[in-house]
DSSP file (Angstrom, degrees, kcal/mol; ACC not computed):
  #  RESIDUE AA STRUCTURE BP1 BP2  ACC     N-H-->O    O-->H-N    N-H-->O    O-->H-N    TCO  KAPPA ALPHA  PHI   PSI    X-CA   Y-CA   Z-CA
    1    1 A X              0   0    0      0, 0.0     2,-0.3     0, 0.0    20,-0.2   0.000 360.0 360.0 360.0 165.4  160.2   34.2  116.8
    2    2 A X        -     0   0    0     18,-0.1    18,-2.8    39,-0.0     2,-0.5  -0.935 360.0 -68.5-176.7 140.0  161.4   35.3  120.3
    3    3 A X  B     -A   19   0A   0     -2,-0.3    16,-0.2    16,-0.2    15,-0.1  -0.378  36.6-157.2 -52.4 111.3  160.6   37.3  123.2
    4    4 A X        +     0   0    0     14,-0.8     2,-0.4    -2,-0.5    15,-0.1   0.441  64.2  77.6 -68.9 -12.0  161.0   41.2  122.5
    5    5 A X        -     0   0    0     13,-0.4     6,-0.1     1,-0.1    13,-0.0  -0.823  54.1-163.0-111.2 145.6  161.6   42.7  126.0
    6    6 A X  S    S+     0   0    0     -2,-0.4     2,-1.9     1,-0.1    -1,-0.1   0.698  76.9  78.3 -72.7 -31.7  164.6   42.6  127.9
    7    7 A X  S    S-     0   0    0      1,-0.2     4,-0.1     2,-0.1    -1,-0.1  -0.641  71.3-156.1 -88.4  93.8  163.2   43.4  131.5
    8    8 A X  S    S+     0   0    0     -2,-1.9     3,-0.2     1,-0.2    -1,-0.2   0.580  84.1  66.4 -60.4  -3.4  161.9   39.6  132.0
    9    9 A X  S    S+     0   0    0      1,-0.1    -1,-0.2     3,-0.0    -2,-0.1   0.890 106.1  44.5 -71.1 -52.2  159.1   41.3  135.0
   10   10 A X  S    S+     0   0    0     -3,-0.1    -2,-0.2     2,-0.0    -1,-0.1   0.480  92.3 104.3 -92.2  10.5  157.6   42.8  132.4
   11   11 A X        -     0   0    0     -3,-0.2     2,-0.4    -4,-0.1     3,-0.1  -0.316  47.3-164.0 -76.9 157.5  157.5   40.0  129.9
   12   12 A X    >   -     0   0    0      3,-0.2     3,-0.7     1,-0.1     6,-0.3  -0.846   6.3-161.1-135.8 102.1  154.1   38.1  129.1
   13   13 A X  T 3  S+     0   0    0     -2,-0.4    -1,-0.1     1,-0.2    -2,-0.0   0.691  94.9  45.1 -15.1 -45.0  154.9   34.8  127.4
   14   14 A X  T 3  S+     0   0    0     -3,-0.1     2,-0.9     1,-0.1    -1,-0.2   0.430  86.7  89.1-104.0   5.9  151.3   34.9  126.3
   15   15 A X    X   -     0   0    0     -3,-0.7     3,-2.6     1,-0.1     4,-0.2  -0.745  66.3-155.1 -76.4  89.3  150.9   38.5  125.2
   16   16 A X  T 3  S+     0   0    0     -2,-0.9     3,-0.5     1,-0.2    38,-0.5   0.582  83.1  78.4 -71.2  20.1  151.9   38.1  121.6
   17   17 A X  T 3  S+     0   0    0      1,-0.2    -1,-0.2    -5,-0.1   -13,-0.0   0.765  93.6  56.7 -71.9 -26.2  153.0   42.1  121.4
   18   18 A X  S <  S+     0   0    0     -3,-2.6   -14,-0.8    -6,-0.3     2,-0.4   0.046  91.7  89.0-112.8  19.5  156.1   40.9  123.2
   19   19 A X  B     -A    3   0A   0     -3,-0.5     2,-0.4   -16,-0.2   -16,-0.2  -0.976  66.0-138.8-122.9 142.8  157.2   38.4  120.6
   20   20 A X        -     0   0    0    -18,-2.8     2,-0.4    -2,-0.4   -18,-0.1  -0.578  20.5-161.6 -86.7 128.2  159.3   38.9  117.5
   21   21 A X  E     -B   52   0B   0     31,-1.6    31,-0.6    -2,-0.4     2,-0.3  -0.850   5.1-164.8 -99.0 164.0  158.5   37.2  114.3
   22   22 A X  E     -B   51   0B   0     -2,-0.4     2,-0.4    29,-0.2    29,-0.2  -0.896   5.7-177.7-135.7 153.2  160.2   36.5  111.6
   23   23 A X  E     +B   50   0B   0     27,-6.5    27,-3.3    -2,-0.3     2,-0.3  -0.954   6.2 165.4-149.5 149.9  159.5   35.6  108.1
   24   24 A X        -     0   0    0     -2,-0.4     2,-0.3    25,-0.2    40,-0.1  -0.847  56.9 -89.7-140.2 156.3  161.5   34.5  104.4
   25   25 A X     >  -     0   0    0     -2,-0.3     4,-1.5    39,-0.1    40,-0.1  -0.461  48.8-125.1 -67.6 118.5  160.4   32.9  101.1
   26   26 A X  H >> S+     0   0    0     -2,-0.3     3,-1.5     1,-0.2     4,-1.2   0.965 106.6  73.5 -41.2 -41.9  161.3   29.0  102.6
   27   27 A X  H 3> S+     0   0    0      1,-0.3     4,-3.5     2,-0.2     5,-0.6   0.960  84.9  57.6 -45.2 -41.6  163.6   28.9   99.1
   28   28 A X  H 3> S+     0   0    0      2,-0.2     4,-1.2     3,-0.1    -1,-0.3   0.926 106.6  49.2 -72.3  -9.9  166.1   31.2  100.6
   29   29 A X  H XX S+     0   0    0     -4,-1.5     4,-1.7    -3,-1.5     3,-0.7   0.903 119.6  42.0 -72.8 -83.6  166.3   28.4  103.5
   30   30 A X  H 3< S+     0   0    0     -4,-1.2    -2,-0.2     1,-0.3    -3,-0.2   0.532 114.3  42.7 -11.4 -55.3  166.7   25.7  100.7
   31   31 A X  H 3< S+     0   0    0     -4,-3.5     3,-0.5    -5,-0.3    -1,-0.3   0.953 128.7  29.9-102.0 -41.8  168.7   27.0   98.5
   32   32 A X  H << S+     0   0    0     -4,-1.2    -2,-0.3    -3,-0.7    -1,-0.2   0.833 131.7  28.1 -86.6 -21.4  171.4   28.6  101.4
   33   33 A X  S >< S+     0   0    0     -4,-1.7     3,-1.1    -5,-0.2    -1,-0.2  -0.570  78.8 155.2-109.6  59.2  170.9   25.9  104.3
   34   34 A X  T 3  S+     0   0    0     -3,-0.5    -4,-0.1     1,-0.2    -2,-0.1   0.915  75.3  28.0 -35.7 -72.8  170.0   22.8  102.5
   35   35 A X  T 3  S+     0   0    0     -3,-0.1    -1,-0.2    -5,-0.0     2,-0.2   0.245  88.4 120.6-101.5  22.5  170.8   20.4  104.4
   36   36 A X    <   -     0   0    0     -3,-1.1     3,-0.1     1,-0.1    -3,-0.1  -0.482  39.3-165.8 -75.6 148.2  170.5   22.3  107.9
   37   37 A X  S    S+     0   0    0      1,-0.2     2,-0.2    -2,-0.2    -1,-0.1   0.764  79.1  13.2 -98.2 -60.2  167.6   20.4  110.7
   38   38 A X        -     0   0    0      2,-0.0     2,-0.4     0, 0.0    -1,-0.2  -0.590  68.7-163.8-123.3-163.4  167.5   23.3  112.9
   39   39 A X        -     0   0    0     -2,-0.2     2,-0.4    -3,-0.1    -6,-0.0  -0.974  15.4-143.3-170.1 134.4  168.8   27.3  112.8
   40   40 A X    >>  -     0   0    0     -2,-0.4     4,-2.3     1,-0.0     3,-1.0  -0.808  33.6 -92.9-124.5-170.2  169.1   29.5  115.5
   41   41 A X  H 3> S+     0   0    0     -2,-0.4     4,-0.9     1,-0.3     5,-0.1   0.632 122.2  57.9 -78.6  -6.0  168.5   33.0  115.7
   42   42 A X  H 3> S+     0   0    0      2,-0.2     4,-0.9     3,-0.1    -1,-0.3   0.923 109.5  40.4 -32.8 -79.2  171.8   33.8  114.9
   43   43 A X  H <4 S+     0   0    0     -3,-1.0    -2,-0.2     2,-0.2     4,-0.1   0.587 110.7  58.0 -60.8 -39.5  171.8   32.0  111.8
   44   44 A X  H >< S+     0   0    0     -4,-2.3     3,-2.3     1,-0.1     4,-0.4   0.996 103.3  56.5 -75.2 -54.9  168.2   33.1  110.7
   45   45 A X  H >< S+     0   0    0     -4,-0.9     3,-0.5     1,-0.3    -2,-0.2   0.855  97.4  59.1 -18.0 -54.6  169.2   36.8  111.0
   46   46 A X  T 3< S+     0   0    0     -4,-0.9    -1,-0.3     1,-0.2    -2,-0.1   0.697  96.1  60.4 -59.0  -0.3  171.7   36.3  108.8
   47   47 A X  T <  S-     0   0    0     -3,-2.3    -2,-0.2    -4,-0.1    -1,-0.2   0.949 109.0-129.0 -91.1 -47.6  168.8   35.0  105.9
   48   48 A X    <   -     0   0    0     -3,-0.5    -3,-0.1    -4,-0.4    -2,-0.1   0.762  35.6-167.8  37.2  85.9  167.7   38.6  106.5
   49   49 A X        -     0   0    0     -5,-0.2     2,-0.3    -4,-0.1   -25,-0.2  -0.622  33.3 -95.8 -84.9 150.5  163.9   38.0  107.3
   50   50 A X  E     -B   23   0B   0    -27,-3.3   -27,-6.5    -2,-0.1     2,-0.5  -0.653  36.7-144.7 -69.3 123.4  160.8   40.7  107.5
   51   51 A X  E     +B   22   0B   0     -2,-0.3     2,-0.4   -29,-0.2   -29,-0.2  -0.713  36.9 171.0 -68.0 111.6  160.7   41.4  111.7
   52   52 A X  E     -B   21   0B   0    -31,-0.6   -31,-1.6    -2,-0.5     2,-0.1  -0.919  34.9-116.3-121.3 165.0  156.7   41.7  111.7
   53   53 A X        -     0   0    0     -2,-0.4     4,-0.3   -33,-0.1   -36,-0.1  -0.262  43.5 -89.1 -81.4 179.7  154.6   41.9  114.9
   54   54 A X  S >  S+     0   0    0    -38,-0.5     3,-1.3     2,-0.2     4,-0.5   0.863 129.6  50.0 -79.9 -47.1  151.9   39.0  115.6
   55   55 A X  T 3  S+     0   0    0      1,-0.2     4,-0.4     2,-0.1     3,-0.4   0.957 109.6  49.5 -65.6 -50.5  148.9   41.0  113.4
   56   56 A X  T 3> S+     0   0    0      1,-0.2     4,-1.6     2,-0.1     5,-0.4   0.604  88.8  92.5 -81.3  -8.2  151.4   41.7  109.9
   57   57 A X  H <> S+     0   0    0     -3,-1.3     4,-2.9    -4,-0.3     5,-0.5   0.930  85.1  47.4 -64.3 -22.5  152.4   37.7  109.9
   58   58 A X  H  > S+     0   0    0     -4,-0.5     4,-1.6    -3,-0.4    -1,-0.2   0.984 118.8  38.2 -64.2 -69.1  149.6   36.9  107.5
   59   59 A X  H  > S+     0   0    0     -4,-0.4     4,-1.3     1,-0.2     5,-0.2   0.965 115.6  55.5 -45.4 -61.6  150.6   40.1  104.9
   60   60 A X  H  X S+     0   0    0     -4,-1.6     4,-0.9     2,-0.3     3,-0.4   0.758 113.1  40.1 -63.7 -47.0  154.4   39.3  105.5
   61   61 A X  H >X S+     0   0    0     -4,-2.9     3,-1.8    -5,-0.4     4,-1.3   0.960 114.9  54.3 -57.8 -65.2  153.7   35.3  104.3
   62   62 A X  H 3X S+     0   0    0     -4,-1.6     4,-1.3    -5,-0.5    -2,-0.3   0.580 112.0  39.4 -31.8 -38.7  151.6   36.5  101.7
   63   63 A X  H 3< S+     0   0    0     -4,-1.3     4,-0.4    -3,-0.4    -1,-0.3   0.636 117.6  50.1 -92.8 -42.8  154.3   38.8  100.3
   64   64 A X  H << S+     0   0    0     -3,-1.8     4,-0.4    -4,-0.9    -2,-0.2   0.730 105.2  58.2 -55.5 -50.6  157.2   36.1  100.9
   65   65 A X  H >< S+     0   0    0     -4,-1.3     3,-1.6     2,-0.2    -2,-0.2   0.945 110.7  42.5 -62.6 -70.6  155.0   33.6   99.2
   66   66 A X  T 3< S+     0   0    0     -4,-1.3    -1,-0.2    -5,-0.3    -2,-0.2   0.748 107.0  60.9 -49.8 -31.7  155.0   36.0   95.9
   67   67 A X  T 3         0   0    0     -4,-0.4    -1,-0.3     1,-0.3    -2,-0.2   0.768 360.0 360.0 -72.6 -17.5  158.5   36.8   96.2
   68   68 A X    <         0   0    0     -3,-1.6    -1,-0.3    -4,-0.4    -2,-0.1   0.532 360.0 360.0 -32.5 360.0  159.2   33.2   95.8
């Protein structure tokens, strides 16, 4: 997850519209970063996760979960 605006005035750290989520079946971390501790956003992009807003993270596990 990450902050979504570029113009830092108009960012709200606590306004979750202005955060990115992202979410993958944990397996594809397993089975392609095994033995990784941390990931940066760099590296999670490359996993190609569903981008949801703060409201869809609930569907978006749920969906992830199944894809398992």
């Amino acid at each position: 997850m990450g902050l979504g605006e570029n113009e830092h005035a108009v960012v709200d750290p606590l306004h979750v519209d202005h955060w990115r989520f992202y979410v993958f079946p944990t397996a594809v971390l397993n089975r392609q970063l095994p033995d990784q501790r941390t990931l940066t956003l760099r590296s999670l992009l490359r996993l190609t996760p569903v981008e949801v807003p703060y409201g869809a993270i609930l569907a978006a596990v749920e969906s992830a979960a199944r894809a398992r």
